[in-house]
N, C-alpha and C positions, 0 to 999 in steps of 0.2 A: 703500135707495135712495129719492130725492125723485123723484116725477115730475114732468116740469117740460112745462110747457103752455103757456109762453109765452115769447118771443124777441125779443131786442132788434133795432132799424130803426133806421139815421140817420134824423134827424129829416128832414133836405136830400133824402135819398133819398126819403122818402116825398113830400116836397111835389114834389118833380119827378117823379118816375113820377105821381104823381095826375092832375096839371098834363098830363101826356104821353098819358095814358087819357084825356083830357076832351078832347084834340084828335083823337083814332082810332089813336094811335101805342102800341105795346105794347114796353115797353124789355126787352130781355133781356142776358144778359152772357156773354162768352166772352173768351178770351184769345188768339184766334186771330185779334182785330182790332182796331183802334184805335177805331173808330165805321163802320158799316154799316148804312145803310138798305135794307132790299130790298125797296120798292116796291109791295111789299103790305101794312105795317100795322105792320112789325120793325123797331123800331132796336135794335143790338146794339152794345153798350159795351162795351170792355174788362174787365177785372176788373181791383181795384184793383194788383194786382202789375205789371201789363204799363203801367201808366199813370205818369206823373211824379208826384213827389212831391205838386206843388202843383195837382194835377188834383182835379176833386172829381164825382161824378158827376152835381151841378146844374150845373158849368159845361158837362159835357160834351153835355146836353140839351138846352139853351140854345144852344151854340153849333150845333147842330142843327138846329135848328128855326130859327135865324137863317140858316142856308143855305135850308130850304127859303122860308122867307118871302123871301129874296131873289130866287129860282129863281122863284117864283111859285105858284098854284096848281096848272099842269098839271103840275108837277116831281114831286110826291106819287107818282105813279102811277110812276116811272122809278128805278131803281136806283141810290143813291148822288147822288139828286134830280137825276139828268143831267148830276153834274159827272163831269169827268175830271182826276181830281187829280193826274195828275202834267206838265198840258198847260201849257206856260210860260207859252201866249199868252193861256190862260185866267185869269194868278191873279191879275186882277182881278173874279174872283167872289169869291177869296178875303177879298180886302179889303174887297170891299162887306160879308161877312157879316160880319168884323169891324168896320167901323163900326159897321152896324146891333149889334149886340153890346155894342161900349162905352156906345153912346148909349141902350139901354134898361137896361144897366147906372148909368149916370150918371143914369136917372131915382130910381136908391133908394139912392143915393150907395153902389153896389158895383161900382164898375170895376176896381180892381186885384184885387176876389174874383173877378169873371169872367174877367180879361185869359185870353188865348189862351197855351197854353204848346207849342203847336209851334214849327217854324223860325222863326212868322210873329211871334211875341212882340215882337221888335223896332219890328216895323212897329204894330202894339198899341200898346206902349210912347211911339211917338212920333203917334199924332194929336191933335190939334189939342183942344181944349176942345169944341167942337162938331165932331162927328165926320163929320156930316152937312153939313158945309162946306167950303170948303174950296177952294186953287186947281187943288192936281193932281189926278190919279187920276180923270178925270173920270166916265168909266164905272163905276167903283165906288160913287163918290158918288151917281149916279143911279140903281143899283141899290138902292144901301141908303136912299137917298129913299121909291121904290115899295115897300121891303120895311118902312119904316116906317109906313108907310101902312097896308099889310095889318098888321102886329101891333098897330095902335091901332083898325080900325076891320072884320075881317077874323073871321074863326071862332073863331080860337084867342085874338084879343085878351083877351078875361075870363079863362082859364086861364093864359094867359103872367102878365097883369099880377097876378095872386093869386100864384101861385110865386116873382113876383121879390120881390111886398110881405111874402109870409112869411119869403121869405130875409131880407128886410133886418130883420123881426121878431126872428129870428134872432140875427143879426149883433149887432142893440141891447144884445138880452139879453145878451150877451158880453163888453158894454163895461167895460172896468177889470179886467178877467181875464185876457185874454192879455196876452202879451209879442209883442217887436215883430216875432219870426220868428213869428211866428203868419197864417197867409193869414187868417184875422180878425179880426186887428188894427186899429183903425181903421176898421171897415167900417159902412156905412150909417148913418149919421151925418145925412147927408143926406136920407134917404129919408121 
């Protein structure tokens, strides 16, 4: 028998958990949830079985952390950053963290590697080139304004922006490899 003493780590998983430790957040994983914050320090991820195919667990840390930055600072302290996600009248928090999401996505030319793969994909799917614009949804847009705010200028700014520029590092190194069902296809290009 070989002994073996060392173990493979997506590469995406380590730069996001790092990225996630250098804000105060500790990722752990269970199947018993989709994404869970609890308010003291845990975000819990699904594991990859319980997740969609095209889910990865950089976007799903990302799109996390894009709730809390839109939630604000005091959100940190509160379960699930104080939203209530199944409140109808709410889901324009939804959409602000989506904005905020494509638009620092669209800083490293990786929007469709992060797009959103819940119900809300659609709406994803169709904003605007500048995501942070825009004539409807006004409340979202002005959420996701202030939560751009906080990720360029905020705690977590220098951890977010190192995780999305190694993702698009990433991404590069990719190019001419995949094919077009590839969620890395085409990605960061721009970055």
């Amino acid at each position: 028998m070989r002994k073996i003493d060392k173990s493979y780590a997506d590469p995406l998983g380590l730069i996001w958990i790092h990225a996630a430790g250098r804000m105060g957040i500790r990722i752990e994983r269970s199947a018993e949830v989709n994404a869970s914050w609890d308010g003291c320090g845990v975000l819990t991820i699904g594991t990859p079985e319980t997740l969609d195919p095209d889910d990865s667990l950089a976007q799903m840390i990302l799109h996390e952390i894009c709730h809390a930055l839109c939630e604000g600072p005091e959100c940190v302290h509160q379960p699930d950053w104080g939203l209530q996600s199944f409140d109808p009248s709410k889901k324009f928090h939804e959409h602000a963290c989506l904005r905020l999401q494509a638009a620092l996505a669209d800083r490293y030319g990786m929007r469709s590697f992060f797009a959103a793969t819940t119900m809300f994909r659609s709406y994803y799917d169709q904003l605007p080139a500048d995501p942070l614009d825009g004539d409807g949804d006004v409340q979202a847009i002005a959420l996701a304004r202030d939560a751009w705010q906080r990720a360029h200028h905020g705690p977590w700014a220098e951890p977010l922006h190192d995780a999305l520029r190694r993702t698009a590092i990433v991404a590069r190194a990719l190019s001419g490899l995949t094919t077009e069902d590839s969620l890395w296809h085409g990605q960061g290009e721009n970055g």
